[in-house]
N, C-alpha and C positions, 0 to 999 in steps of 0.2 A: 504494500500500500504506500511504502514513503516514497518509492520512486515515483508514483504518480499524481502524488498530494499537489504537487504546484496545479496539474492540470486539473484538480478537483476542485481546487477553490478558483482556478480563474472562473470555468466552467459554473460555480452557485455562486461567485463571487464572494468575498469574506474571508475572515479566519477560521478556518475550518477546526480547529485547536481550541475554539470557543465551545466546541461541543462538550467535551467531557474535560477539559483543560490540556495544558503541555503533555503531548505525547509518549515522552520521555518520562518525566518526573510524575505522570499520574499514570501511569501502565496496566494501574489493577482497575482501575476505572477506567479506563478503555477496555479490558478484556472483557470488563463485567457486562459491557454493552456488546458484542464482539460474537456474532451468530456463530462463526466459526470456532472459536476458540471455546463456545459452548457444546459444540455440536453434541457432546455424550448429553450432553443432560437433554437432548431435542432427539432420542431413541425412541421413547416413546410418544411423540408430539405431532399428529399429521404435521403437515410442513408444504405449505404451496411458494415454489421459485418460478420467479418470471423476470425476463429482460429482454428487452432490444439489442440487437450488439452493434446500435450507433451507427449502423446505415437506415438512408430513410424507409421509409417501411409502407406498406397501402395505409393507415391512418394518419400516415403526416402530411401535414398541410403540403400543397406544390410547390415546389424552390426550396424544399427545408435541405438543411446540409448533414454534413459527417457531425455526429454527435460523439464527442472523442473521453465524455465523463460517463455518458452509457458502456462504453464499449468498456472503461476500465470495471462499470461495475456488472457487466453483463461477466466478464472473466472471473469476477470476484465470487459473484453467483454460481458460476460451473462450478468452481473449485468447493464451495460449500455445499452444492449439490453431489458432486463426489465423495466427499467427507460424508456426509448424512447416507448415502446408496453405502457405504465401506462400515458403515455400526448399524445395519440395519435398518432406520428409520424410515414412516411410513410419510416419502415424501414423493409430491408433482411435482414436475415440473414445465414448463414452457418456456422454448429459447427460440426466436425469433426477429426477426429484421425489424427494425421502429429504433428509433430516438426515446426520450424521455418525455415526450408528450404527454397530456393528461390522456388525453382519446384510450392509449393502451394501459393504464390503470384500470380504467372504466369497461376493458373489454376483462381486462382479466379479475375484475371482482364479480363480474358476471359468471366465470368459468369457475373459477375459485368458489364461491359462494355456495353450491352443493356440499362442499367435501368440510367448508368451515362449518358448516349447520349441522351435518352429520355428527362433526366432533364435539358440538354442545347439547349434541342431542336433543338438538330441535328436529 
C-alpha cells in the first residue's frame, strides 16, 4: 500500500494519514481497520468483494478516463479475496471493468443484497 499512497491521496485528495493517524507510529490502528490483516477472524463472515480495475466500464459516464486509485484498490481486493478463498471463508466476489463511480456501488448493492439479508437472517 505505501508504494501507492501518493497516488491515493492525489486521486481523494487529502491526507490520507488522517484516517487512522501516522502510519508508522499508529500501526495497531491501522491493522485494527485492515480487512486483510483481519482476514482469520472474516472465516466465518459471508464477505461480498467488488471492484472496477480502473478502466472505464458500461456505467461510466462517456469520456470518463483511467481511474489509477480503483485499479490500486481493485488489486488490493484480489489479494484479500485470495487470502479469505486460502482460510476458507464464505466469500463473493465480483471483478470487473468500471472506475469508482457511484453507478457500480448501486449495481453491486443490488447483487450483494441477497446474500447480506441471508446472513441476518432476514
Amino acid at each position: 500500500m505505501r508504494e501507492v499512497w501518493p497516488q491515493m491521496e492525489e486521486a481523494y485528495g487529502g491526507d490520507l494519514d488522517a484516517l487512522w493517524g501516522d502510519r508508522d507510529a499508529q500501526r495497531a490502528i491501522w491493522q485494527a481497520h485492515d480487512p486483510h490483516h483481519l482476514a482469520e477472524r472474516l472465516r466465518c463472515t459471508h464477505v461480498y468483494l467488488s471492484t472496477g480495475d480502473g478502466n472505464p466500464g458500461p456505467l461510466d459516464p462517456p469520456g470518463s478516463g483511467y481511474d489509477p486509485a480503483e485499479a490500486v484498490i481493485h488489486d488490493l481486493t484480489r489479494s484479500l479475496d485470495a487470502r479469505l478463498r486460502r482460510l476458507g471463508a464464505p466469500v463473493t466476489s465480483h471483478f470487473h471493468s468500471g472506475t469508482h463511480h457511484p453507478a457500480y456501488g448501486e449495481r453491486e448493492l443490488h447483487h450483494s443484497l441477497p446474500m447480506l439479508l441471508r446472513a441476518m437472517g432476514v
